[in-house]
Structure formats: C-alpha cells, structure tokens
Backbone as ProteinMPNN parsed JSONL, in Angstrom:
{"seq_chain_A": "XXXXXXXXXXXXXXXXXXXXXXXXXXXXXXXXXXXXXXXXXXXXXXXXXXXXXXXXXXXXXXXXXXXXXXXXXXXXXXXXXXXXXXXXXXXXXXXXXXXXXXXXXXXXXXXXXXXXXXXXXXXXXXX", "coords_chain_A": {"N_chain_A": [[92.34, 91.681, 75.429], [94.915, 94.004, 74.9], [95.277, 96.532, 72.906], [97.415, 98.607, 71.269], [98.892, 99.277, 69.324], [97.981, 101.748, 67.995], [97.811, 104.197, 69.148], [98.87, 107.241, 70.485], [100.528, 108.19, 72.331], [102.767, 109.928, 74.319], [104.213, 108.733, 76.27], [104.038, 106.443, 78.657], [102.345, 106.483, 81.746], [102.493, 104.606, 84.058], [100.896, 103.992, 87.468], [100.276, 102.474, 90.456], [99.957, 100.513, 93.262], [101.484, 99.654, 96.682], [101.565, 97.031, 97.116], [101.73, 93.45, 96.313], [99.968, 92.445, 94.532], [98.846, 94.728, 93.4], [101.537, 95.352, 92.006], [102.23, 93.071, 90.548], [100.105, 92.996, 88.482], [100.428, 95.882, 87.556], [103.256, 95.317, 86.149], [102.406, 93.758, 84.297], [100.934, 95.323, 82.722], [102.819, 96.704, 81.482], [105.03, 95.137, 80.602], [102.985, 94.04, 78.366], [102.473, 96.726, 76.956], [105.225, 96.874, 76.398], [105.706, 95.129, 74.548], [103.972, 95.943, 72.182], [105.358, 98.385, 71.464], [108.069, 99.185, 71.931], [109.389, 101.071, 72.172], [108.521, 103.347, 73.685], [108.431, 105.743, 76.024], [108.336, 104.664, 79.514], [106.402, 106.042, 83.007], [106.582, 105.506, 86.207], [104.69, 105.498, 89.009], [103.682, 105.374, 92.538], [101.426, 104.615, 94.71], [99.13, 105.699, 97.436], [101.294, 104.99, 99.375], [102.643, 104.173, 102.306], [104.926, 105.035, 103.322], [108.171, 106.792, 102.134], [110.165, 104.818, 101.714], [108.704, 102.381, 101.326], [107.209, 103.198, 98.622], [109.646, 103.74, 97.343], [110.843, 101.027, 97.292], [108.596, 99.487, 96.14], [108.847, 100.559, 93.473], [111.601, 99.746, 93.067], [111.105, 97.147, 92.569], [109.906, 96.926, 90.186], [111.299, 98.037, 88.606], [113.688, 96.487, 88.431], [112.345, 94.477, 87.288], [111.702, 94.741, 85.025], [114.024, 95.998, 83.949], [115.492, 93.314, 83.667], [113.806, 91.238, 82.117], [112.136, 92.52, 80.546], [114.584, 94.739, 79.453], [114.579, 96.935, 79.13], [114.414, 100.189, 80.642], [112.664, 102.418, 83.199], [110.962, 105.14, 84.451], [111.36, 106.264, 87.868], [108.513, 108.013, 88.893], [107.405, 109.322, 90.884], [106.834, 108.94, 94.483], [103.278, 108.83, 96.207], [101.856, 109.596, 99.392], [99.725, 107.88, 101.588], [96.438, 109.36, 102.101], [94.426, 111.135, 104.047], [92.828, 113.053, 103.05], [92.113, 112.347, 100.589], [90.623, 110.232, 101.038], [88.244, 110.638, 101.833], [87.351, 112.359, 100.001], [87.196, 110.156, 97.455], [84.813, 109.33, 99.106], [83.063, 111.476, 99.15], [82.429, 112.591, 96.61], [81.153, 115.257, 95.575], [82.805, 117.13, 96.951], [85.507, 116.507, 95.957], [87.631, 119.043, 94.742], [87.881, 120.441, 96.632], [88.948, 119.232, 98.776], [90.718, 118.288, 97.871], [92.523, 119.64, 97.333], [94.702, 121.289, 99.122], [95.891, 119.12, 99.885], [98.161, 116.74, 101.195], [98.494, 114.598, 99.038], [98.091, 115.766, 97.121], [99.713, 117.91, 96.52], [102.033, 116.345, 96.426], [101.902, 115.065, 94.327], [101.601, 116.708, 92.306], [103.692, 118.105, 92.153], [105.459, 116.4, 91.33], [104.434, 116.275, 88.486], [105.035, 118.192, 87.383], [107.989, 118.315, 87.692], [108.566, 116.397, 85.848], [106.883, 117.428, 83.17], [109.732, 119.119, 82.874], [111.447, 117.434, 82.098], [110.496, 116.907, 79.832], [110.946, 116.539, 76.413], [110.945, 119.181, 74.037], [108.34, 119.134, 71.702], [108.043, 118.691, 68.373], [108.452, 121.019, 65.609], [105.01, 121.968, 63.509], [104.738, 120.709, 60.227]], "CA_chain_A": [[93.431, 92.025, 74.538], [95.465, 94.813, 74.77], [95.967, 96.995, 71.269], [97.991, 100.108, 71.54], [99.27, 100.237, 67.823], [97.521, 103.06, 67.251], [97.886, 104.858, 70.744], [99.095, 108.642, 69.926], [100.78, 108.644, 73.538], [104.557, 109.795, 74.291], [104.661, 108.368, 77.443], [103.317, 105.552, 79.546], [102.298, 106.513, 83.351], [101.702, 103.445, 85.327], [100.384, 104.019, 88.492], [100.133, 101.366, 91.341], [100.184, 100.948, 94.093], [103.279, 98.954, 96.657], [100.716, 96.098, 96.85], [102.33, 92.167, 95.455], [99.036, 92.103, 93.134], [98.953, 95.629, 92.501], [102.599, 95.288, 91.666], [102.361, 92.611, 89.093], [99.394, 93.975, 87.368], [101.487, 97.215, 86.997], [104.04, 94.809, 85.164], [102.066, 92.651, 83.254], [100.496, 96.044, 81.524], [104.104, 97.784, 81.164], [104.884, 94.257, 79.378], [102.041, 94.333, 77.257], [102.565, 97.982, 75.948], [106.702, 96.894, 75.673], [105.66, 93.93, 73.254], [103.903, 96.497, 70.576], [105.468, 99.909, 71.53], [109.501, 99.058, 72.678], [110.546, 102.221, 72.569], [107.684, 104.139, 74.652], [109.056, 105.892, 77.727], [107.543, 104.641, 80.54], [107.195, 106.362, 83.875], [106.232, 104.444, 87.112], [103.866, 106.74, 89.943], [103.305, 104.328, 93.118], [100.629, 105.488, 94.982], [99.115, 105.355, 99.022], [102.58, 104.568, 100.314], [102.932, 104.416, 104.081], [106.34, 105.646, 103.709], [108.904, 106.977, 101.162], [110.858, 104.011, 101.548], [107.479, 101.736, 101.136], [107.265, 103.726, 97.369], [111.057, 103.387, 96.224], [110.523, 99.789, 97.303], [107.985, 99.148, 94.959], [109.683, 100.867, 92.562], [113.023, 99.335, 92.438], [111.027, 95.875, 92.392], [109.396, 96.794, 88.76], [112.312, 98.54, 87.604], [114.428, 95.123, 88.243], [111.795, 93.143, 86.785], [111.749, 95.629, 83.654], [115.702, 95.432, 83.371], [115.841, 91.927, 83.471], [113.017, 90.545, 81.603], [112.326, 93.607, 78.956], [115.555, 95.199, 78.505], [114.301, 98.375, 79.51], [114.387, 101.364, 82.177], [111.399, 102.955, 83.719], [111.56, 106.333, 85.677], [110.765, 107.006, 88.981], [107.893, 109.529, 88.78], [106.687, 109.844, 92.045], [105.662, 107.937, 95.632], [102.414, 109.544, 97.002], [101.502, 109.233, 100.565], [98.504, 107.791, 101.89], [96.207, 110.975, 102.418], [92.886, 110.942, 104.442], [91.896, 113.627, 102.179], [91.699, 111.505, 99.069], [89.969, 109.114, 101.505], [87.33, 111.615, 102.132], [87.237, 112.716, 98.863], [86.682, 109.311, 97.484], [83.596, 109.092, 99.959], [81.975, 112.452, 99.12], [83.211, 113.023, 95.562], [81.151, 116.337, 95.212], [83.699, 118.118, 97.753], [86.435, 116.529, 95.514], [88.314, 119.437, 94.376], [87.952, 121.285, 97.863], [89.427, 117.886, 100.152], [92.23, 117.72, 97.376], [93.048, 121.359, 96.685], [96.145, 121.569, 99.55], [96.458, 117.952, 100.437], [100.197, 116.285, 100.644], [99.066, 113.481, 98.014], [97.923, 116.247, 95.682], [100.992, 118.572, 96.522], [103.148, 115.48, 95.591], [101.555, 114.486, 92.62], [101.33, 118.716, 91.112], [105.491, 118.672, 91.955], [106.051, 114.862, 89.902], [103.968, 116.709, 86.89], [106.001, 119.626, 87.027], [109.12, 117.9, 87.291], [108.87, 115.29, 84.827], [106.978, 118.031, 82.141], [110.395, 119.925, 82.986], [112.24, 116.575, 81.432], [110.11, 116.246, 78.594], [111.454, 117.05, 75.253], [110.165, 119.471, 73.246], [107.521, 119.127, 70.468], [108.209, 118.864, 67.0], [107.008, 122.27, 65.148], [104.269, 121.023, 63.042], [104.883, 121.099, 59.044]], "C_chain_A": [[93.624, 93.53, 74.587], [95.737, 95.345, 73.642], [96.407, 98.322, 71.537], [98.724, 100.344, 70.474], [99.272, 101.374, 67.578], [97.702, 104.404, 68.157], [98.857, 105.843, 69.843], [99.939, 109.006, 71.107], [102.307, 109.041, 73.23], [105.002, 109.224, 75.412], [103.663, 107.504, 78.025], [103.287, 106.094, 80.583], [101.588, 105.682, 83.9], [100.989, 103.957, 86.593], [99.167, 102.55, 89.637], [100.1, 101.481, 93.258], [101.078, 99.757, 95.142], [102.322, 97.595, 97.402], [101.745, 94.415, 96.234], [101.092, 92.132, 94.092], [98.758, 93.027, 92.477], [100.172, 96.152, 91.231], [102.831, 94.45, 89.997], [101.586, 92.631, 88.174], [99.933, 95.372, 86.535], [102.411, 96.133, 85.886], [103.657, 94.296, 83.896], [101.61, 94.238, 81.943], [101.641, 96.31, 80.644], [104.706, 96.334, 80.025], [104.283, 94.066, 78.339], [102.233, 95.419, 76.082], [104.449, 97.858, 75.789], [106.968, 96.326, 74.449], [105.27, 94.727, 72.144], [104.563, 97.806, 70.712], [106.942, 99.535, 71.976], [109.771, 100.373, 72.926], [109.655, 103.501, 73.141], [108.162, 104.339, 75.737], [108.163, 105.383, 78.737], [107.972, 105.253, 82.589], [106.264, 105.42, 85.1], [105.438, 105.474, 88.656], [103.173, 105.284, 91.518], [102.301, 105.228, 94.123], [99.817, 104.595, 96.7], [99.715, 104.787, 99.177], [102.484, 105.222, 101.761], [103.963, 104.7, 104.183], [107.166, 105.894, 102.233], [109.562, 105.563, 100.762], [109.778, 102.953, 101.183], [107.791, 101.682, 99.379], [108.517, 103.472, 96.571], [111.195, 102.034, 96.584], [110.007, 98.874, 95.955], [108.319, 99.332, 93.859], [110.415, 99.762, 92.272], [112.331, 97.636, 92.308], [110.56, 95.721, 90.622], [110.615, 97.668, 88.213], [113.239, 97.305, 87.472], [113.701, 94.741, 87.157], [111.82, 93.962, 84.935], [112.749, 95.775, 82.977], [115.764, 94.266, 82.69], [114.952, 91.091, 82.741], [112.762, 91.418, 80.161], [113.493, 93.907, 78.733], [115.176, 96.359, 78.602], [114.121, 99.0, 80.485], [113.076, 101.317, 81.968], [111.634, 104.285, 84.591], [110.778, 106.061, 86.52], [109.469, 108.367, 88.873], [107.684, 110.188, 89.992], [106.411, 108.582, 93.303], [104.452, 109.119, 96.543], [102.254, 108.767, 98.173], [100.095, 109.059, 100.731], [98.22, 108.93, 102.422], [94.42, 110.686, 102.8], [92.036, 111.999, 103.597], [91.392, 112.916, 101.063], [90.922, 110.88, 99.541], [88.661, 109.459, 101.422], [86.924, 112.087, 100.57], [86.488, 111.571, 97.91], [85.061, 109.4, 97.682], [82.759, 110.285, 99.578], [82.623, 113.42, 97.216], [82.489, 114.674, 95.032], [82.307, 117.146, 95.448], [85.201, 117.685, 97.135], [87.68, 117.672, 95.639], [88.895, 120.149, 95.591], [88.278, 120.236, 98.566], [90.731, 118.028, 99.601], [92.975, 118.634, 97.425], [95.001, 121.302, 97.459], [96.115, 120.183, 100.264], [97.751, 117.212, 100.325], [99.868, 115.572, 99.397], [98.654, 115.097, 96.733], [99.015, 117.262, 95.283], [102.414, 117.776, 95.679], [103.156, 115.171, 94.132], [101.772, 115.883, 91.322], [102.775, 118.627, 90.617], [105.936, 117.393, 91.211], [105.617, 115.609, 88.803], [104.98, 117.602, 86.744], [107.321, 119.367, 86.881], [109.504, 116.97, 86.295], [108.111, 116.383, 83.331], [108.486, 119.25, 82.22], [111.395, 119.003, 82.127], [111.632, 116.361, 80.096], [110.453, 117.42, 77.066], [110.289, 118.125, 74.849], [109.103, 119.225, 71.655], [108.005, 119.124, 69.377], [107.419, 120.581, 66.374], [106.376, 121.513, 64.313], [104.747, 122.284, 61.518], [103.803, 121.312, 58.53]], "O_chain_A": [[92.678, 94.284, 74.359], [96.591, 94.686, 73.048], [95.63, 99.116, 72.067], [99.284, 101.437, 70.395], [100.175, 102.049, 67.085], [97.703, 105.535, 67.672], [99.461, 105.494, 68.829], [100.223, 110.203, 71.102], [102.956, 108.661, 72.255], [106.219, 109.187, 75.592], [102.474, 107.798, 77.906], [104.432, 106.488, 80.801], [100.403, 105.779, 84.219], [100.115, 104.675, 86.107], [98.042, 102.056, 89.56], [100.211, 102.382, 94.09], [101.452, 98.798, 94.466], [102.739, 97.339, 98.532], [102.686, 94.795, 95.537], [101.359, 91.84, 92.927], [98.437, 92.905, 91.295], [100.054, 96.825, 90.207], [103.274, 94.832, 88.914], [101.976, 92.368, 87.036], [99.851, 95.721, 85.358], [102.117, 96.269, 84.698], [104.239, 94.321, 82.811], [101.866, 94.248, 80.739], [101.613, 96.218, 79.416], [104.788, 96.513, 78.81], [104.915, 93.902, 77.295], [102.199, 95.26, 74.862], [104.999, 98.715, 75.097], [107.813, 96.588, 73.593], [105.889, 94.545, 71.096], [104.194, 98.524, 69.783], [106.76, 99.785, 73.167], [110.396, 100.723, 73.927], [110.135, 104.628, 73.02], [108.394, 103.419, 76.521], [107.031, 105.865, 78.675], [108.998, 105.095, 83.25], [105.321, 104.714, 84.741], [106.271, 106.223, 89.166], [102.3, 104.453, 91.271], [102.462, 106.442, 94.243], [99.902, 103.407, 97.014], [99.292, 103.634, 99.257], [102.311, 106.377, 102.149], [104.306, 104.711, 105.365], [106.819, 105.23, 101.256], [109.504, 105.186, 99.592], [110.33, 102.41, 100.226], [108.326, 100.737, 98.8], [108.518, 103.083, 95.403], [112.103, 101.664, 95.84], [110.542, 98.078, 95.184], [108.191, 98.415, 93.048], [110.085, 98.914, 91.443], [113.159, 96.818, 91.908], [110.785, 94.725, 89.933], [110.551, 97.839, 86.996], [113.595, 97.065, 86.318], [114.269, 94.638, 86.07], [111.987, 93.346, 83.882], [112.765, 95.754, 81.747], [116.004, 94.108, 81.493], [115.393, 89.943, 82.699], [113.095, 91.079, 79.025], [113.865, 93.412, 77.669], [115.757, 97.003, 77.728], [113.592, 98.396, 81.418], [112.405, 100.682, 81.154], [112.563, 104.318, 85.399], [109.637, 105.663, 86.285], [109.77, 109.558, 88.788], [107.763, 111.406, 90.149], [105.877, 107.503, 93.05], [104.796, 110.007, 97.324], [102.425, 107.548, 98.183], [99.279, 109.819, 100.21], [99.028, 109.617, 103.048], [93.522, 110.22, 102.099], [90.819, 111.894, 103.447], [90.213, 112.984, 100.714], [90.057, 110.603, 98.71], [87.872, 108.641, 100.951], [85.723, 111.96, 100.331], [85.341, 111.822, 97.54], [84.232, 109.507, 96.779], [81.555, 110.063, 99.706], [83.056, 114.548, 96.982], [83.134, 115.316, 94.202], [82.848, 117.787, 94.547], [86.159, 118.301, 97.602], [88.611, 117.448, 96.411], [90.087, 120.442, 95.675], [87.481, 120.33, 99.499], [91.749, 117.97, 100.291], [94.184, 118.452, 97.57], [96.067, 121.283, 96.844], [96.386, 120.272, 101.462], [98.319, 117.159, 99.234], [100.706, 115.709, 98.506], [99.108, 115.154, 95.59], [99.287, 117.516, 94.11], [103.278, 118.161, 94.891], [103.975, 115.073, 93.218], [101.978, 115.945, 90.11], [103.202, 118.85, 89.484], [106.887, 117.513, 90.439], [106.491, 115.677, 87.939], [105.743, 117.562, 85.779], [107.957, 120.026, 86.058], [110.674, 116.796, 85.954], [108.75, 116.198, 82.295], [108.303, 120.293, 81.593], [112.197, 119.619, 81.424], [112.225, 115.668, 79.27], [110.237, 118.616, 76.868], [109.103, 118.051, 75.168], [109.676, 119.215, 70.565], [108.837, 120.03, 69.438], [106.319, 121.077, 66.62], [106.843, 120.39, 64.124], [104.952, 123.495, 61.433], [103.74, 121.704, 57.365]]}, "name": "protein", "num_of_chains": 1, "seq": "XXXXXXXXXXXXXXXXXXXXXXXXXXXXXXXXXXXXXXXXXXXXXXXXXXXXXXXXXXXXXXXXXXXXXXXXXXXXXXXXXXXXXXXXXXXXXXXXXXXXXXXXXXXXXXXXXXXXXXXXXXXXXXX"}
C-alpha cells in the first residue's frame, strides 16, 4: 500500500525506463499517487534510451495512457542516454562521482534540473 496523504512533495518525478514492464510500473505508481493527490504535477524522466526517439516513445505512451484513463498531463522532463559511464559507475561505486562528473547521461540529467527548476513557480514567503 501506497500512502502519500501526508507527502510534503510539489512534484512527482517518475523515472523509467522505455522498457513494456518498466513502462507500466511507471503508470501504475503515477495512478496510485493520482487517486490521493489529483492535482500533483507530475514529471516523467525516461532513462538508458538507445535513442532520443526510443525516450519520446516511451513518453508519449504514458502520457496517452495518463490523458485517457486519469484526466491528466505529465511533462516531458528528460530522455537520458544509455552511458557506459553510469555502467562503470554502477560496478565500482567508489569512483562514482569521478565516472559521472562529465558523462552525457549526467550532462542530460544537470540540463532537465535546470530547465524544469527554471519552470517551477516560486515559493510562497513564509508567514
């Protein structure tokens, strides 16, 4: 069981990958957190894509299914590319930060944060 009542988040980030079982696990959560949270943005991050077109693939299959069954969008956040650094990284997780530092998937993933905290509203001031 899923409980996210209480969840403090402003935003959902899925992350999947362009998989059929990774695909409808991605849905089934984004369903889950639509049933107690409707009006939570959610954004969608597909991840080791063999190609751009691979990534907006996967995409546009959970953004359908998210139209047509919830009643709700999803953004695009990002498709990362499969990256032998992460692979490597993975495998020797000390050398983490030094495999990832200038790798494309971590280049892609820095410029989705930066562009999607460039969409995000500002804060409330606090009373």
């Amino acid at each position: 069981v899923v409980r996210v009542g209480t969840m403090r988040a402003t935003r959902l980030v899925v992350v999947t990958m362009p998989e059929p079982t990774a695909l409808t696990d991605a849905y089934a959560l984004m369903k889950i957190v639509n049933l107690q949270l409707p009006d939570l943005p959610m954004d969608l991050l597909v991840n080791r894509c063999l190609t751009d077109e691979e990534g907006r693939a996967a995409y546009e299959k959970i953004a359908t299914a998210c139209e047509r069954f919830l009643h709700r969008g999803v953004r695009h956040l990002a498709s990362i590319g499969e990256d032998d650094a992460v692979r490597a990284a993975v495998r020797d997780p000390r050398r983490l930060l030094a495999l990832l530092g200038a790798s494309a998937a971590s280049l892609t993933l820095r410029e989705a944060v930066r562009a999607r905290l460039a969409l995000a509203a500002p804060m409330p001031a606090a009373v």
